[in-house]
C-alpha positions in Angstrom: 5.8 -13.6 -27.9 5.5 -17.5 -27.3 5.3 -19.2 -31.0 2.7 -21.5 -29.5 0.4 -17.8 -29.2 1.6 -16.3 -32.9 0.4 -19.8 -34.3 -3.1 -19.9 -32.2 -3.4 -15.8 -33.4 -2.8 -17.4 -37.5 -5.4 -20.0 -36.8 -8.1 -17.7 -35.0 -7.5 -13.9 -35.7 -10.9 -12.9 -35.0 -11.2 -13.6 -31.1 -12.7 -11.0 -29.0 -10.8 -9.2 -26.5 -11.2 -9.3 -22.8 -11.5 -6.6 -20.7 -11.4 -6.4 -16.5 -10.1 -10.2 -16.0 -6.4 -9.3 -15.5 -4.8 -6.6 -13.1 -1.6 -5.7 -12.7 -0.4 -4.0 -8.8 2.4 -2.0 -7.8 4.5 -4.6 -6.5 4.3 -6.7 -10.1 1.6 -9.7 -9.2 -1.0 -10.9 -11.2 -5.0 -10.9 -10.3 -7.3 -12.7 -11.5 -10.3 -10.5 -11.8 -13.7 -13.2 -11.8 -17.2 -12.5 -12.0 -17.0 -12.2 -8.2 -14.5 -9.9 -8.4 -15.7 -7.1 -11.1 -19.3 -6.7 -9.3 -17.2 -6.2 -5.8 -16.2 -3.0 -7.7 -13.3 -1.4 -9.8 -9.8 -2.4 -10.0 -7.2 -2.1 -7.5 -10.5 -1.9 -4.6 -11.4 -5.2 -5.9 -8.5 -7.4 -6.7 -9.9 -11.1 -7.0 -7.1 -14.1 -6.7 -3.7 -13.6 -7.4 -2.1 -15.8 -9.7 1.1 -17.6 -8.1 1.3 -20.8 -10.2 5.5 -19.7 -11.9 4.6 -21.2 -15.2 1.6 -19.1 -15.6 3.0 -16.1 -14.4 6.1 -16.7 -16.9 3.4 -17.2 -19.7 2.0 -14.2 -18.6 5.4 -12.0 -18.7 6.6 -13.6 -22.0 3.4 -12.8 -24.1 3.0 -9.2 -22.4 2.8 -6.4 -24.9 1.2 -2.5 -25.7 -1.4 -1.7 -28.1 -1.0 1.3 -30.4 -3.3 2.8 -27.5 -1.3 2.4 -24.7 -2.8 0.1 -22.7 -1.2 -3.4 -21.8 -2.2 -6.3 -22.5 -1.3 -10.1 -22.1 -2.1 -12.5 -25.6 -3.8 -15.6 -24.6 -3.4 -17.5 -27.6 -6.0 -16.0 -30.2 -7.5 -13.8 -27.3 -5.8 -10.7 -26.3 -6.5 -9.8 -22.1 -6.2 -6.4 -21.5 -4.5 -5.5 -18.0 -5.7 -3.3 -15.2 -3.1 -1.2 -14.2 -2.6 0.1 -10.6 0.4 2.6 -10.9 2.2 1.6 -14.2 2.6 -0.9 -17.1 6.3 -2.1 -15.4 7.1 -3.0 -11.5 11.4 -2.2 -11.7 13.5 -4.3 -8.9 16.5 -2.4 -8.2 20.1 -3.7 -7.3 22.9 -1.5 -6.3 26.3 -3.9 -7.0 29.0 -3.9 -4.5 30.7 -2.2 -8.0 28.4 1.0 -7.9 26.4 -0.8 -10.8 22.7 -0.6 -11.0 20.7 -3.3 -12.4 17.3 -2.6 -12.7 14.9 -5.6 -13.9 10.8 -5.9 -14.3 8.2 -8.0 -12.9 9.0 -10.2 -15.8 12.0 -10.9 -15.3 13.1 -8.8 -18.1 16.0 -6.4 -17.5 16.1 -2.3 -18.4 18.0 0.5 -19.2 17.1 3.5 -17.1 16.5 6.6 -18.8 15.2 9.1 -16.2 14.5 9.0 -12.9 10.5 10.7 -11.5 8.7 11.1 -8.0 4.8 11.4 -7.5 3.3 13.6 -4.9 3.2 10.0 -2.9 7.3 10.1 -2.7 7.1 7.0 -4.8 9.8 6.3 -7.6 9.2 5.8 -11.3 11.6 4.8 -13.9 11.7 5.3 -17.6 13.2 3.1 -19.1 14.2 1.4 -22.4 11.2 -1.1 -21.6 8.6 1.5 -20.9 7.3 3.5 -18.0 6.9 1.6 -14.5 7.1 1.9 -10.8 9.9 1.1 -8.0 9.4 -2.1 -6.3 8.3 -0.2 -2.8 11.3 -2.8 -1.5 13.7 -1.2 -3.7 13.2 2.9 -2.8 16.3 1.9 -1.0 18.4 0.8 -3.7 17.1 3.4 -6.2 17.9 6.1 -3.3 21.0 4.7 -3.0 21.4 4.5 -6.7 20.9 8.7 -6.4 22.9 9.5 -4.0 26.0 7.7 -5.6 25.6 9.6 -8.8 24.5 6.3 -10.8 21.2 8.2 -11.9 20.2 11.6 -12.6 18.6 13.8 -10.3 14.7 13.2 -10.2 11.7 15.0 -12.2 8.3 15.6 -10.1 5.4 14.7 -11.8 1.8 14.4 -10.4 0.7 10.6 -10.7 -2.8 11.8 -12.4 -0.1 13.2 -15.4 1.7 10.2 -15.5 -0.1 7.7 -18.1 -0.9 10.7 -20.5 2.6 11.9 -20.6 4.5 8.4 -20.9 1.6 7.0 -22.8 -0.3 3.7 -21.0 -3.5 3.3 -19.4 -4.3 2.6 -16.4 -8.3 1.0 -17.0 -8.4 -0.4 -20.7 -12.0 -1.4 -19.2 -12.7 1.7 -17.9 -11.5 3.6 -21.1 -13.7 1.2 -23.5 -16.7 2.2 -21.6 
C-alpha cells in the first residue's frame, strides 16, 4: 500500500466505505461505476466508463487488497472502494518463454506463482496462485494451453463457476452481498 494512503487512513480512520463505484472485468480494466451507471442496472450489464488514465490505474493496482470477507477492495486514501467482480479478484497474463518457462503476471502488473490449474463449464482457465484466485487473460488460453501440454503445469480441476468464490474465498458483488 502507497504511504501517501496508510498516512490519509492515520489521519481519517472513520471514512465510510463505498460500495458499487468500482468493477473489475475479465480481461483486468477498471470501471468507473457513476450514478448513471448503478440505476442502468447491476454490474458487469452495466459497466459505466473505464478508467484508462496509467497513473490511476497504477494507484489502483498498488493499493488493491482483500478484506477478512473476501471481497476486494481498492483504498482511496481514508476511504476503502469495494470492487465488483466479473469472474475473479485477479486477470493472470500468461507467457510461455522460448525456455519452456511460464511467467504468469496480474492485471497489476504483479507477478505469480501458479499453484493449480481449473476450467469452468465455459472452457475458460483459472489459476491459483500465490496471489490469489483469478482468471486467464481470454488472449492468453493459448499460452496457458500451451503451458499444459508442455508439462509446465498440472493437469486441470473442473469446477462450476457458481462454486468458484465460495471455494477460493472472494466475492464477486461486495454491493450485492451488503444488501
Amino acid at each position: 500500500m502507497d504511504a501517501i494512503v496508510e498516512a490519509a487512513l492515520r489521519k481519517w480512520p472513520h471514512v465510510p466505505h463505498v460500495r458499487g463505484w468500482l468493477g473489475l472485468d475479465a480481461r483486468g480494466h477498471w470501471w468507473l461505476r457513476d450514478e448513471a451507471a448503478q440505476a442502468a442496472g447491476p454490474w458487469p450489464a452495466s459497466r459505466g466508463s473505464r478508467i484508462e488514465h496509467p497513473a490511476l490505474v497504477a494507484f489502483i493496482g498498488r493499493n488493491y487488497a482483500a478484506d477478512a470477507h473476501g471481497a476486494w477492495y481498492f483504498q482511496n486514501g481514508p476511504q476503502r472502494v469495494y470492487v465488483e467482480l466479473e469472474a475473479a479478484p485477479w486477470v493472470w497474463r500468461v507467457h510461455v518463454g522460448a525456455d519452456g518457462g511460464v511467467a504468469v503476471t496480474a492485471h497489476t502488473g504483479a507477478a505469480a506463482a501458479m499453484r493449480s490449474v481449473w476450467l469452468d463449464e465455459h472452457g475458460r482457465v483459472f489459476l491459483d496462485t500465490d496471489l490469489g484466485f483469478g482468471l486467464v487473460h481470454s488472449l492468453d488460453t493459448d499460452a496457458a494451453a500451451l503451458a499444459l501440454e508442455r508439462g509446465a503445469w498440472p493437469a486441470p480441476q473442473t469446477l462450476p463457476f457458481a462454486a468458484m468464490p465460495q471455494r477460493f474465498g472472494y466475492r464477486l458483488s461486495p454491493q450485492r452481498d451488503a444488501g
